[in-house]
C-alpha positions in Angstrom: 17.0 -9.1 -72.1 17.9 -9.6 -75.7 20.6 -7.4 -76.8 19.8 -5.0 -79.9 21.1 -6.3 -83.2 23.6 -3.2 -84.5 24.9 -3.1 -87.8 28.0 -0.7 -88.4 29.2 0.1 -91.6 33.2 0.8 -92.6 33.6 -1.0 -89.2 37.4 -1.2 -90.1 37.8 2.4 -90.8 39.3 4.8 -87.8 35.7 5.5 -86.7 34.4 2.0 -87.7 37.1 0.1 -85.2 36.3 2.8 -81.7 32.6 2.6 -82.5 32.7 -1.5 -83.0 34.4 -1.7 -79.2 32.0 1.4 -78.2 29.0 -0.5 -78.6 30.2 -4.3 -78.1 31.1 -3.0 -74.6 27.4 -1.1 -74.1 25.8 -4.1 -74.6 24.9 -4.2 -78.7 24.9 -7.2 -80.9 27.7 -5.7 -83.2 27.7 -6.8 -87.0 30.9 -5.1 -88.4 30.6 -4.7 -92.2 33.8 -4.2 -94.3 35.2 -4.9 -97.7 38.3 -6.6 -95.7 36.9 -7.5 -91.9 39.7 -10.0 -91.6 42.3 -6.9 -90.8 40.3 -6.6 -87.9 41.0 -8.7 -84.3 38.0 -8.3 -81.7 36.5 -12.0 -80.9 33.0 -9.9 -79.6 32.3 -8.8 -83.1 31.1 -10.7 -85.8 32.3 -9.1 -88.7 31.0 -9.8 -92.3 32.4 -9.0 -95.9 30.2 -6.9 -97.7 30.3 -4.2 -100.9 28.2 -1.9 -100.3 28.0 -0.2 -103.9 26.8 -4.1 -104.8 23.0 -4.0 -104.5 22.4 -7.6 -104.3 25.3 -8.4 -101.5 24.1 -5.5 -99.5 20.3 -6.3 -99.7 21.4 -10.1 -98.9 23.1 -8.6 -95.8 20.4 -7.2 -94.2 17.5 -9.7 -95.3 20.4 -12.2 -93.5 20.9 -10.4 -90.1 17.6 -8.0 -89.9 19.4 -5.4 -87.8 17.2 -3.1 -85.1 19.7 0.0 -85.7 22.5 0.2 -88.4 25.2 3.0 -87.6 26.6 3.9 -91.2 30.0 5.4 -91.8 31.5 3.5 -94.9 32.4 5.9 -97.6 35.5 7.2 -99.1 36.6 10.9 -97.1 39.1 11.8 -99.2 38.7 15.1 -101.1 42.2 14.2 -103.1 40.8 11.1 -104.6 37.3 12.7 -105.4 38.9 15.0 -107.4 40.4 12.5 -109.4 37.7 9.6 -109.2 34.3 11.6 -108.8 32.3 8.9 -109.9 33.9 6.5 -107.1 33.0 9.1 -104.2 29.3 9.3 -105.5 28.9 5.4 -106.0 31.0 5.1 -102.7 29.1 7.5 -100.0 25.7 8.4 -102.3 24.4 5.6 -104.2 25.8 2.5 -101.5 23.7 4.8 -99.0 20.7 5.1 -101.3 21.1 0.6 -101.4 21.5 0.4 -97.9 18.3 2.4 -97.0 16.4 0.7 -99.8 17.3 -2.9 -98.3 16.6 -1.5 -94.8 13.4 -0.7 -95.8 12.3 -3.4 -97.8 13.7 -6.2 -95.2 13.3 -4.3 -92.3 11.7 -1.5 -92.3 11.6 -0.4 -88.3 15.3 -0.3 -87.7 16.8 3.3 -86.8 19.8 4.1 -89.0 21.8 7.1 -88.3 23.8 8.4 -91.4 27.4 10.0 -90.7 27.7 13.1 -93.2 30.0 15.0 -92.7 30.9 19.0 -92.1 32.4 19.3 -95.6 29.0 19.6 -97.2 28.2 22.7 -99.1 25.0 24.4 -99.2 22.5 22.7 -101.9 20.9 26.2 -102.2 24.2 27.8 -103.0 26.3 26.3 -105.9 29.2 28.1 -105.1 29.6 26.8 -101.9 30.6 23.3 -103.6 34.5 22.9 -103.3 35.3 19.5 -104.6 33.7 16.4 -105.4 33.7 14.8 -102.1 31.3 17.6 -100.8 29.0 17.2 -103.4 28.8 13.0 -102.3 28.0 13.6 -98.7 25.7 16.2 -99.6 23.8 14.1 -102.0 24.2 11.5 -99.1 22.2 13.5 -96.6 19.9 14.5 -99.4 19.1 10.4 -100.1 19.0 10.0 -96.1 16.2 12.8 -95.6 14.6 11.8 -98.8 13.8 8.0 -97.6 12.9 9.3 -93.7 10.3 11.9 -96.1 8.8 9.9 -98.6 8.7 6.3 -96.8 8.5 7.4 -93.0 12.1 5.3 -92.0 13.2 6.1 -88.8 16.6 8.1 -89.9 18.8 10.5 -87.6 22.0 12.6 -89.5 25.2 13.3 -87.6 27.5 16.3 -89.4 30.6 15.5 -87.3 33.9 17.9 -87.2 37.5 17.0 -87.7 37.3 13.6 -85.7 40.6 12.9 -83.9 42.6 10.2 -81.3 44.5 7.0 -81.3 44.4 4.8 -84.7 44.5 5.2 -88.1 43.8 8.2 -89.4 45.6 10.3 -92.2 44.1 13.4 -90.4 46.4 16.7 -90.0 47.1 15.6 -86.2 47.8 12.1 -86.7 50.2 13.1 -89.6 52.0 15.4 -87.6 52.3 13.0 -84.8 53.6 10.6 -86.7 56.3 12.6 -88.0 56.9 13.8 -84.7 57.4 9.7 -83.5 59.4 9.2 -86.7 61.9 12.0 -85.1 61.8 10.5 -81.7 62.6 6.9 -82.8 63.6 6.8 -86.3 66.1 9.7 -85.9 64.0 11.7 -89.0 65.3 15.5 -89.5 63.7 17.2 -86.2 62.0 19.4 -88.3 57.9 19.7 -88.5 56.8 21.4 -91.7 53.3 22.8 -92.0 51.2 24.0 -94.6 49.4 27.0 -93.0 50.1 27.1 -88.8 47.3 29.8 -89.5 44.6 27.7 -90.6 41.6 26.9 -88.0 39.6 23.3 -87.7 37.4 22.3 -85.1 38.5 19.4 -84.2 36.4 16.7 -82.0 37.9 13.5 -80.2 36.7 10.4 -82.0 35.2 8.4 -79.4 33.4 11.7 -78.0 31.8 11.3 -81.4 31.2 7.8 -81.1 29.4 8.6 -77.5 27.2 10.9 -79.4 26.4 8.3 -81.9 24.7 6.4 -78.9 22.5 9.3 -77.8 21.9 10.0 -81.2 20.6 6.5 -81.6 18.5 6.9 -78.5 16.9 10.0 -78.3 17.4 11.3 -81.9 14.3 12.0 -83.7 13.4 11.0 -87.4 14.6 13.7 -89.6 16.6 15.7 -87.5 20.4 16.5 -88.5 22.8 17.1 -85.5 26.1 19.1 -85.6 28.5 17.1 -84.0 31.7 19.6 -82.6 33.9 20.8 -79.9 32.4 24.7 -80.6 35.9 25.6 -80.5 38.2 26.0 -83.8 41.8 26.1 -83.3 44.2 27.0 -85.3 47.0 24.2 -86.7 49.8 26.1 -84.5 47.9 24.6 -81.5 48.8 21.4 -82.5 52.4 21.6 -82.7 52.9 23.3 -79.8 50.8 20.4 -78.3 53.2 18.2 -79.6 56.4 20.2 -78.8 55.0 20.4 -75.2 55.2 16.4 -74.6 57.7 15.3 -77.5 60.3 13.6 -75.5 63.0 15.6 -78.1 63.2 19.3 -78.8 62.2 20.1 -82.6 61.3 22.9 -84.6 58.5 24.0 -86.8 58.1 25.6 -90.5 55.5 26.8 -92.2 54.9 26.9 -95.5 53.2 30.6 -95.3 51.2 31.8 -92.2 47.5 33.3 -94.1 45.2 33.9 -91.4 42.1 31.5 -92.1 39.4 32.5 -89.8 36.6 29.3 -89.4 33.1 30.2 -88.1 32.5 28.3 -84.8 29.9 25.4 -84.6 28.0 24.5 -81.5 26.9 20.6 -81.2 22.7 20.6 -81.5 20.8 21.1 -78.3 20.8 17.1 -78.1 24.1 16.5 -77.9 25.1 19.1 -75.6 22.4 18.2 -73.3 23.7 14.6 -72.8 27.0 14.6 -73.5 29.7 14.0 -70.8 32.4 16.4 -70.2 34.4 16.2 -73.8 37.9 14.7 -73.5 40.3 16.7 -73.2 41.9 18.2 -76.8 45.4 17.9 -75.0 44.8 14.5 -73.9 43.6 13.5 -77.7 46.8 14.9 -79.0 48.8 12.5 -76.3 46.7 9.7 -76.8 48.1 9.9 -81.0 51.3 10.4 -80.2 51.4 7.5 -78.0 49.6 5.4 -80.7 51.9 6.6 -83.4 54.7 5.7 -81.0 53.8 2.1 -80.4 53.5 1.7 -84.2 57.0 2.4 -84.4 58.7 0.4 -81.0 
């Protein structure tokens, strides 16, 4: 049986790297496309260099390897450095998207492409529901994405994850903490974890629970359709240090910079996801897994 050719954009990124081994292990053809794939060590990838805000390189990349499904997360998720380079974080996640499905559909026009948004986009109905440049990217993203499914019938699914978290590199809230928390351990840093807001709520959903999702996504997802991708369950940023307190191998304590009760509206994943996806790992378990990862960084 001839495996399916998969393309994965940002495969270097923290999602990029769980969902190259993800699918390398179900049985894919894996193409990992990065602006640097030499970081990256996994002999059952092929990974290519690519730019994806370059029109020409990207369309050469997919006339090249004619890809059955494409899995695209590149882009930049920074909301710090939208607000200081807009223009980057539109070319980055809107335009490079807009590229990508043009040269899918002119080179290859039957492949399935699932487009990661993200759940920072505002409402386009609403103005004042923008917060900061990097909304207004993945927003526009999506927007491109349903446009091309609309008006040229490509076979596109949308997934609107959560806070994604678990071993690797991430400069999420938990991996930061964790890695102080390491630093503590086996650096001898001050034992003290300082925190913003221990008040403030995120849902927060294990990466390669994510990346599973991605798979069903790709094979049962329908053209069109946008799936919220969460654990259902916002928690607030006190649960993660005490996490971390409970397994630290050294006693420290924990600050916060003021404690304003920020109450988040609870997501459910779409009917799709909940339907097929295993039993969700563990948010305790994700929380050990970084630690562990941040640890090993350090020995």
């Amino acid at each position: 049986m001839t495996k399916q050719k998969l393309i994965i954009t940002g495969a270097t990124g923290f999602t990029g790297i769980h969902a190259c081994s993800y699918f390398q292990q179900a049985g894919y053809e894996v193409i990992g496309v990065s602006r640097q794939p030499s970081k990256i060590e996994n002999n059952q990838v092929h990974f290519v260099s690519c730019d994806l805000t370059n029109k020409e390189e990207l369309t050469d990349l997919i006339q090249r390897n004619r890809p059955d499904r494409v899995l695209h997360l590149a882009g930049q998720n920074h909301v710090p450095s939208s607000w200081s380079n807009p223009i980057a974080s539109l070319e980055t996640n809107t335009i490079s998207t807009a590229y990508l499905l043009e040269a899918i559909r002119q080179q290859t026009p039957n492949c399935k492409v699932l487009v990661v948004g993200s759940a920072l986009q505002f409402d386009a109905n609403d103005i004042t529901t923008l917060d900061h440049p990097y909304s207004l990217s993945k927003t526009l993203q999506v927007l491109v994405a349903q446009s091309w499914e609309l008006l040229y019938e490509m076979n596109i699914v949308i997934a609107k994850p959560s806070n994604l978290i678990g071993p690797g590199k991430s400069n999420g809230v938990c991996s930061i903490l964790a890695r102080k928390v390491a630093e503590m351990e086996l650096l001898g840093a001050e034992k003290v974890l300082t925190v913003n807001n221990l008040l403030a709520q995120r849902d927060f959903l294990d990466v390669r629970d994510a990346v599973s999702g991605y798979e069903i996504l790709f094979k049962k997802g329908q053209s069109g359709s946008i799936h919220e991708m969460n654990s259902g369950l916002p928690r607030y940023l006190k649960e993660i240090t005490s996490s971390l307190q409970a397994i630290s191998s050294i006693d420290f304590t924990v600050e916060s910079v003021e404690e304003k009760l920020e109450e988040k509206m609870s997501k459910l994943p779409s009917d799709l996801i909940l339907e097929n996806m295993p039993a969700l790992i563990p948010f305790e378990k994700s929380i050990e897994d970084i630690l562990n990862y941040q640890r090993d960084l350090l020995r």
